[in-house]
Every structure is written in C-alpha cells, then in structure tokens.
C-alpha positions in Angstrom: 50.1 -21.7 20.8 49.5 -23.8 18.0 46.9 -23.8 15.3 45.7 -27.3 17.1 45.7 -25.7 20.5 43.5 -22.9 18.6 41.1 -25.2 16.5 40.4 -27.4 20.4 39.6 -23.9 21.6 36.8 -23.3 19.1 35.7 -26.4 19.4 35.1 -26.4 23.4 33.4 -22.5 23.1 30.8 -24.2 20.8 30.4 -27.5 22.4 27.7 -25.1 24.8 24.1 -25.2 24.0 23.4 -23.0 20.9 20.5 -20.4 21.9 20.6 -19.1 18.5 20.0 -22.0 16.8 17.4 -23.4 19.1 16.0 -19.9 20.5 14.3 -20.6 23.9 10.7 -20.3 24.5 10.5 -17.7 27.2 13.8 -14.8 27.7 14.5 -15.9 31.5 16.2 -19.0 29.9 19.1 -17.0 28.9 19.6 -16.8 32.8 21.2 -13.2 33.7 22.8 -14.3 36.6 24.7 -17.2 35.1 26.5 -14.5 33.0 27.0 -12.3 35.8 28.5 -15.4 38.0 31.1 -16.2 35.6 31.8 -12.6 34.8 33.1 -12.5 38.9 34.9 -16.0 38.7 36.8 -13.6 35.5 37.2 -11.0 38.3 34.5 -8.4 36.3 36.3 -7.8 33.5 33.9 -5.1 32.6 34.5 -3.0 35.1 37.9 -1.9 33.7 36.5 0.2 31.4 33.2 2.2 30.2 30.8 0.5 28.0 27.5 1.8 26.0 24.9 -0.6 25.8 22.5 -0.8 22.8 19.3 -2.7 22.7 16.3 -2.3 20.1 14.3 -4.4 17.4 15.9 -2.7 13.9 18.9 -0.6 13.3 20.9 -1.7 16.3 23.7 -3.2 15.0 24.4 -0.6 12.6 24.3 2.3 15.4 26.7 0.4 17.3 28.8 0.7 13.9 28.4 4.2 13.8 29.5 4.8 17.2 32.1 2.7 17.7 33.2 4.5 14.4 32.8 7.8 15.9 34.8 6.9 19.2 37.8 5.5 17.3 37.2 8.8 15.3 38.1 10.6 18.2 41.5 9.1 18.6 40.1 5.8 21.4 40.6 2.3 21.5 37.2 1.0 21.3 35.9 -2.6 21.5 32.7 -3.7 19.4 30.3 -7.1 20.4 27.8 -7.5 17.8 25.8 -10.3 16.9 25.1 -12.6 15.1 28.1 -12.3 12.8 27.7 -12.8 8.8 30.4 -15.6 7.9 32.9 -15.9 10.9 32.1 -16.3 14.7 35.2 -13.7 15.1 33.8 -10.9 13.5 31.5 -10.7 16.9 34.5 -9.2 18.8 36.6 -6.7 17.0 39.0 -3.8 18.8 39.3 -0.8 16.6 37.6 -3.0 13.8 40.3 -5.6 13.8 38.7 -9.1 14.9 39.7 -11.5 17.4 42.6 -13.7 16.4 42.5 -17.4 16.7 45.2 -17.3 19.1 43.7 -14.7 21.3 40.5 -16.8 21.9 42.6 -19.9 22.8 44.2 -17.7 25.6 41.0 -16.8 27.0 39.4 -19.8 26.9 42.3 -21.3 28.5 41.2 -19.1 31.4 37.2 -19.8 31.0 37.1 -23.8 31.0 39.2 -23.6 34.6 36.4 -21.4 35.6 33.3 -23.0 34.1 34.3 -26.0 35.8 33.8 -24.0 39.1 30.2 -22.9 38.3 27.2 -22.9 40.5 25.4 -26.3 38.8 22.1 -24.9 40.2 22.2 -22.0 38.2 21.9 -24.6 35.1 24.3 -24.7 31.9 26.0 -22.1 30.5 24.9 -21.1 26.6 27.6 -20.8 24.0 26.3 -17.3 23.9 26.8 -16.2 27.3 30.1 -17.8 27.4 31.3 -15.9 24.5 29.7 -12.6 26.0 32.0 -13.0 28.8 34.7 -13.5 26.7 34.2 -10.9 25.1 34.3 -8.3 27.9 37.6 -10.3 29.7 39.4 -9.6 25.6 38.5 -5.8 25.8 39.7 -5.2 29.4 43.0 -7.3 27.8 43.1 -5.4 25.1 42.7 -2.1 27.4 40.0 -0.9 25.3 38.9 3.3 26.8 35.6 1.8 25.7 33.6 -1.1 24.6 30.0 -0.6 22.4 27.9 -3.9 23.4 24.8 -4.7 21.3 22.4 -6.2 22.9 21.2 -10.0 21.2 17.7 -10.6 22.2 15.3 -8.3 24.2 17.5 -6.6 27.0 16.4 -6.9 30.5 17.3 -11.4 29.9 20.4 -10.9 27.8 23.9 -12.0 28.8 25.4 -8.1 27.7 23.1 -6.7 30.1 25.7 -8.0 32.8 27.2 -4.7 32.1 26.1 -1.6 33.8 26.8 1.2 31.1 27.5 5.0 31.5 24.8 5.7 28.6 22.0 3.0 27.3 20.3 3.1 24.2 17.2 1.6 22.4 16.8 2.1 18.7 13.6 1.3 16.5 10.4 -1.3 18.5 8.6 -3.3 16.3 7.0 -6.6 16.5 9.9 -9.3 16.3 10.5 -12.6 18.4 7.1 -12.5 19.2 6.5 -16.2 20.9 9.6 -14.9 23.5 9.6 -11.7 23.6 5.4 -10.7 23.6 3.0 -10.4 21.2 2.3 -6.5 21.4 4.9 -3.4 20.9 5.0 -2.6 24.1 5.3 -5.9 26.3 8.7 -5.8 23.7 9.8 -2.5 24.3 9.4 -3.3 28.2 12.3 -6.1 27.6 14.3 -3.6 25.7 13.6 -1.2 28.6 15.5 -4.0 31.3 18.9 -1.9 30.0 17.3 1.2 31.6 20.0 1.7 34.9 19.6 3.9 37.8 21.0 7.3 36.6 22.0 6.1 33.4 21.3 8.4 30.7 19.5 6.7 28.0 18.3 8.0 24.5 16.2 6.8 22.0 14.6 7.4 18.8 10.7 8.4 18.5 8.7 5.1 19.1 5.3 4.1 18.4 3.6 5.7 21.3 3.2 2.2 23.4 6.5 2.0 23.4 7.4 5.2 24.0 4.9 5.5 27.0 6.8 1.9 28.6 10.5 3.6 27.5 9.2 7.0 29.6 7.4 4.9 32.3 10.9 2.5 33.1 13.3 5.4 33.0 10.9 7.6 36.0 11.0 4.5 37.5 14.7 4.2 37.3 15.5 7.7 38.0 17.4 7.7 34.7 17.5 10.7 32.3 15.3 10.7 29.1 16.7 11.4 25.8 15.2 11.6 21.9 16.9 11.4 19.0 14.1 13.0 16.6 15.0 14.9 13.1 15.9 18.4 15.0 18.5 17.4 17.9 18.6 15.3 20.9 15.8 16.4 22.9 15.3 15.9 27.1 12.5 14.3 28.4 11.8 16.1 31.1 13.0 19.3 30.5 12.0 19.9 27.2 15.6 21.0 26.4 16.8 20.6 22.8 20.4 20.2 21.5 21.5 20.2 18.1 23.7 17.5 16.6 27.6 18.7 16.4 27.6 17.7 12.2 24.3 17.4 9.9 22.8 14.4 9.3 22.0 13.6 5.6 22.1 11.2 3.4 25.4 11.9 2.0 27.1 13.0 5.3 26.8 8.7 6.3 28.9 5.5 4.7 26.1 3.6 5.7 23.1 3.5 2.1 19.6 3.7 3.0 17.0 6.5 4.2 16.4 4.5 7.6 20.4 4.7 8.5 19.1 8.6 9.2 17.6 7.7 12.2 20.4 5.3 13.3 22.8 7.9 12.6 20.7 10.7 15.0 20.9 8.0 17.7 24.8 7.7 17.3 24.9 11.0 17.2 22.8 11.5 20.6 24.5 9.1 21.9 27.6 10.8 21.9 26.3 14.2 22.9 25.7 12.0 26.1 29.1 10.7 26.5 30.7 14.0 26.2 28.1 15.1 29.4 30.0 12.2 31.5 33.2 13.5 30.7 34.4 12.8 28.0 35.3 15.1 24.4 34.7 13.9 21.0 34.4 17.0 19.0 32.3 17.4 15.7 35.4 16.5 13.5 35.3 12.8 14.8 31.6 12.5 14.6 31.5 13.4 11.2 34.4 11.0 10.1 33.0 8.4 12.3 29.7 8.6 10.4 31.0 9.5 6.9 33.8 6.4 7.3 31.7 3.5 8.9 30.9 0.0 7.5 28.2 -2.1 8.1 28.5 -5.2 5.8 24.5 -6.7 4.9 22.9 -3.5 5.4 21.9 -2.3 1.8 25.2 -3.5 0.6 25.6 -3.4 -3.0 26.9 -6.9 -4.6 27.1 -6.2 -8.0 26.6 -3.9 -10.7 24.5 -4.4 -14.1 22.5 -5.9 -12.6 22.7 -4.4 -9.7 22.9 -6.4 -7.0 22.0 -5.3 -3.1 21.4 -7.4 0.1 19.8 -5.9 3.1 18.9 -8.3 6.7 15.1 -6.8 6.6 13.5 -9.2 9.3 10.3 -8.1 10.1 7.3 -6.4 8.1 8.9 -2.7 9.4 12.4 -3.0 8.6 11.2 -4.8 4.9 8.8 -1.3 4.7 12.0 0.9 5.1 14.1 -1.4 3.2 11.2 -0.8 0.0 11.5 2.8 0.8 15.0 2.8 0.4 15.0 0.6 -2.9 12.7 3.4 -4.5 15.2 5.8 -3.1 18.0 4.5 -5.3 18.9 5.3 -9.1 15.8 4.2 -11.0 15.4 0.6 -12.1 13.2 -1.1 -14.2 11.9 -4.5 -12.5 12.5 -5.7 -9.0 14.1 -9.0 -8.6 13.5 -10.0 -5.1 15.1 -13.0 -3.6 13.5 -13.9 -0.1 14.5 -16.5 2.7 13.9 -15.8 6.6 14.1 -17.5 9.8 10.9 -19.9 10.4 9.8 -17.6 13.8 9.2 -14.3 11.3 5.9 -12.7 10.4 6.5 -14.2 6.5 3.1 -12.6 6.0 4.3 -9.0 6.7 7.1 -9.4 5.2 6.2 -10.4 2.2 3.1 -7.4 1.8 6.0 -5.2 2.4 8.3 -6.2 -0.3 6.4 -9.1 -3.0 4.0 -6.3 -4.6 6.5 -4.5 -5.8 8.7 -7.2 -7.5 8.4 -9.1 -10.7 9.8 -12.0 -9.6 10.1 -13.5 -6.3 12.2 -16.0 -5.5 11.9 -18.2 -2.6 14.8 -20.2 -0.9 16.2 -21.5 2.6 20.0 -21.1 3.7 21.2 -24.2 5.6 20.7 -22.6 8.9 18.4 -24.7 11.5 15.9 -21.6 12.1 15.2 -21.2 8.3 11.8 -21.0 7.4 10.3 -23.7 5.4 10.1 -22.6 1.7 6.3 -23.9 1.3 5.3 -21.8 3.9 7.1 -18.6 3.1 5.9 -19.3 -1.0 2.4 -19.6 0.6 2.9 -16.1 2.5 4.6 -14.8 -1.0 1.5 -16.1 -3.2 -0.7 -13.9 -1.4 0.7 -10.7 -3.1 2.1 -11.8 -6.1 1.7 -9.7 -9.0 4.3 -11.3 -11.4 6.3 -14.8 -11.7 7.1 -16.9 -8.1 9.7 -19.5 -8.3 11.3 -21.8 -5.8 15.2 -22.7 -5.5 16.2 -25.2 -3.7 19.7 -23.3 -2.7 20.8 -20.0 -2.4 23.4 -20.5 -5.2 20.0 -21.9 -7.4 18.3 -18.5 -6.3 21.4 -16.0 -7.6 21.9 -17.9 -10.8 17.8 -17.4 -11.4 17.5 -14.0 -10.9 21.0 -13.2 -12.4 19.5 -15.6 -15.7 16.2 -13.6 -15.6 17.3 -9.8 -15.0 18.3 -7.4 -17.5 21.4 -5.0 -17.0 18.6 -1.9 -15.4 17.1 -4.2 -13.0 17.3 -4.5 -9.8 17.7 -7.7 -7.6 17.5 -7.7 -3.9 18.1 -10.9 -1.6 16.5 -10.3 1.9 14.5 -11.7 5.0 17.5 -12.6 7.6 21.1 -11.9 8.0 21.6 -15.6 7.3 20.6 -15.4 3.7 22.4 -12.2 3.8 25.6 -14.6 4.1 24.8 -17.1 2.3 24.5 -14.6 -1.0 27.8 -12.8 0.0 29.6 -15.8 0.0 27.7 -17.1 -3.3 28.7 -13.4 -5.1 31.5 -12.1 -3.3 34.0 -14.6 -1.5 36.3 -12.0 -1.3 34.1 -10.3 1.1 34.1 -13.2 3.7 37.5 -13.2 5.1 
C-alpha cells in the first residue's frame, strides 16, 4: 500500500458527517442500530474478544488509561478507543499504546466502503464517528487483542461503543455537561450513562451525587446487574454490603497520572479490575501497581514548562475546573495564577469561570480554531463576572502563551484550560515534540 492509497483512505473515513463538530441536538441521532448493522456486515468483530466499557461525565478517559495500563501490566495485549484525540485522529486507536498505522486503516477501510455501500439507507447516514468505532473494534479483533478498554464518547445508552456488550461496565464522575442533549439535571444524565448497564454485567462506579446514584442503583435492579463502589476504603457491593480492599494503595505518589481527582479514577481502575479477576481472569497486585504507577495521560495536569511553570488540564465543566483548582493549590506553592481559558461554545462558561477566574491574576481569554469554540465575547463576559485582577483577550492561542509567558515571573504559575481542544492547541504552540 502506498502512502496515496493511505492519504484516499483518510480522506473517505472523514468524508462522513462530523458529530463532533456539529453535535446533534437530541442523543438518538447517533443511531445505535446503525453501528450495530455494520458491526454484522464486519461479521461482529467484537465478539472475538472481551471488552470493558467505560462511560461517565469527568475522569473517563483517564481510567481507561489506567486500566488498559494495568492489563498490559499483567502481561495482555490490550486495545484502547478513546476519544476525542489531542493532535492526531490515530491516537483514538492504540494496541498496547502503539497507535494505528496509516497503512493499517487503509486495510480496513478497504473492507468498510464495500460494506457501507451495502447499508440499510432507512437507517439514515452513517457518522464519521460510528464508522471509525467499528473500525476500531474489526483492528483489535485483527490485532488479536485478549482485551479491548472502549470509552464511551457522549452519554452511553446512544453511543456507537455501546454496540459492545462488556464483561464489566463502568461509570466514573456525573456532573452537568452536554446539557441541551444530554438533560438539564444530574440525574436525567446519569440515566444516559446508565444505557451501558447489561443484564448480569458487573458494573462499578464511584460515589455520585445522590440523584445519580439513586438512577445508577435503580437501572442496575432493573437489569439484574451487580452493583459495585469504588469509595476511599475498597470496592464495596451494593447489595451485599461486602467490602474488598484494593490489591496496592492508592495515593498520590503510588499514580503517574498529577492531580488529587486522579485518586478517584485510580479506585475505579482499581475496582474495575478486582471485577475482572471475578470473571476469570488473574492480574495480581504487581501489575496493578505498575499499571498505575507507569500510565500516561497526555492533557490531564500535564506540565509544559518549567520557570514558569507551565500546566494544561481539559477542565470542561464547573466540577472538573473545581478539582482542577484544588489540584493547582495542591502543587508546590506559586505566587500568581496565570490562567489561560478557551472552551467549547455548549459549556456552562459561567461555572467555569467562578471555579477557576477568582483565583487568578490574569485571565486570558482565547478560541482554538475548532468549529465548537466558544465565542471569546461571551466567555470574557462570563470571566468579567469574577475578575479580581487584569482580563485580556488574544486573538490565538499562540497570542495567549506569548502573553502570559510576557507577563509571569519565574514562581508563577500559568494554566491553559476549558476543553481538550485548547489543550492541543497549547501543546502544539509549547511542545511540538509532544505531537507526533
């Protein structure tokens, strides 16, 4: 195959309707069974091999991390699907952390246009999204993964990975996010994050405001599937009240991954695998504590640079930007805040910014080039409202580093924040290195 044969491949798996560009306006327009009808034209790939299934507003992604780091600890081949991805679409697909290579997406798309053409038109257009999700599932069972760890993208019980039925499910952190899809209150969210929930299928999560925790307990009776929490002490069972400890502590400086909040990602991996090893299969405490002390997680509390110091964190709603403040306090002392802020246009800007703009003495606003970015009027109009020192506007990210790098001093602190996509955009500003 040829890098032209590789570039026409790329080109025809994004010439499908971009959902995360454009998000719908209700979930049932990511159409489940479209997903699950080209999954059996691929002959259900995902049936060759055991997947776990991870939905959740915050911390999601980086639990995946952990666990896939923890399976491959244990001596597995272990497939990861995450989304979105930070700089390249291939970084969504990885086996033992290595991504997707040109070549091997050509040769499975050269089996997906055959069998797109041969979809049920009634069932509408496939998504680029869903497409990739099923190519994603027929490169693990290629690769002969023992296990693939799916994130879920938006909600659950509407998204293209929950095609899969897994052998354990989980749900990290519920907060108020997508709000015009998903619901406007915690629990009519956490009941789309509930659609994972399978018949019989354990699933464990971590202590949730108590609306979602009542909708999480009320789904899983319904489903017949066994309750697990992840809480400070051990992995505790619903209905039983039984409590097991994790198989290695869990503190700050038994993780790779910075940041007080990874704690409770970090229990969840941790139950998570306690499951596993109750459907048959071993992964002794050795692996989970070099899975967790070893993992990466790029544009979670990443540090950038040094003097000043530099950190970028994807904080996208008012709680994750809460936990991200309570981690910046957590870190070596610094004098002022620097805080660069851009977010997608469908975030609460307002909580946001009372999370993070009171403690900073100097907010910078700015936009990435993405489609969803939020209009830097309105997000400096959400900033103004707590503003306690100096509020500027760039008109790029580059504009927004060179300001804060031109107005810090070595002991300050500058932190760029709001969504994964300005995340990216100040990696590839500081760090090219860092984007492959």
């Amino acid at each position: 195959m040829s890098m032209a044969d590789d570039q026409q491949a790329e080109r025809w798996l994004h010439s499908f309707a971009d959902s995360e560009r454009a998000l719908p306006q209700t979930p049932a327009a990511f159409n489940l069974p479209r997903t699950q009808a080209l999954l059996a034209l691929l002959g259900n790939p995902q049936t060759h091999y055991p997947s776990v299934i991870i939905a959740g507003t915050k911390g999601k992604g980086s639990t995946a991390a952990m666990v896939e780091a923890i399976i491959r600890a244990s001596g597995r081949r272990v497939g990861l699907y995450t989304s979105p991805h930070l700089h390249r679409f291939h970084e969504r697909i990885q086996v033992n952390r290595q991504l997707i290579t040109p070549g091997e997406i050509t040769a499975q798309v050269r089996t997906l246009r055959a069998l797109v053409a041969q979809s049920d038109p009634a069932l509408g257009a496939l998504s680029i999204y869903e497409v990739q999700t099923a190519l994603a599932l027929a490169h693990f069972a290629a690769a002969q993964v023992a296990c693939a760890v799916l994130e879920i993208g938006l909600g659950g019980r509407y998204d293209a990975v929950n095609a899969v039925t897994p052998i354990v499910a989980a749900i990290s952190s519920i907060s108020l996010d997508h709000t015009q899809i998903l619901g406007t209150t915690v629990g009519a969210i956490a009941r789309h994050k509930a659609g994972i929930i399978r018949p019989g299928v354990p699933v464990v999560t971590v202590p949730q405001p108590p609306e979602a925790a009542t909708v999480l307990a009320q789904v899983a009776a319904e489903q017949g599937a066994p309750l697990f929490i992840a809480n400070t002490t051990g992995l505790h069972q619903s209905a039983t009240g039984h409590l097991r400890p994790y198989r290695t502590p869990i503190r700050a400086d038994t993780l790779g991954l910075a940041g007080l909040f990874q704690l409770e990602n970090a229990r969840l991996a941790s139950g998570i695998t306690l499951l596993l090893n109750d459907v048959g299969w071993t992964i002794d405490a050795p692996a989970v504590a070099a899975g967790l002390a070893t993992v990466r997680w790029f544009g979670r509390l990443e540090t950038l640079r040094e003097r000043p110091r530099l950190i970028v964190d994807g904080a996208h709603n008012g709680d994750s930007a809460q936990k991200l403040m309570a981690a910046l306090r957590a870190l070596a002392p610094y004098r002022r805040l620097i805080l660069i802020l851009g977010t997608s246009a469908d975030k609460d800007l307002d909580a946001i910014a009372a999370a993070l703009v009171p403690h900073a003495q100097m907010v910078i606003v700015t936009q990435t080039t993405h489609l969803r970015a939020a209009d830097p009027a309105a997000l400096r109009a959400a900033v103004q409202r707590y503003a306690c020192g100096v509020t500027i506007s760039a008109a790029t990210v580059a504009a927004a580093v060179a300001a804060a790098a031109a107005y810090a001093k070595p002991d300050d602190l500058i932190c760029a924040t709001g969504s994964l996509f300005l995340v990216a955009a100040v990696r590839e500003e500081c760090e090219p290195a860092h984007t492959g």
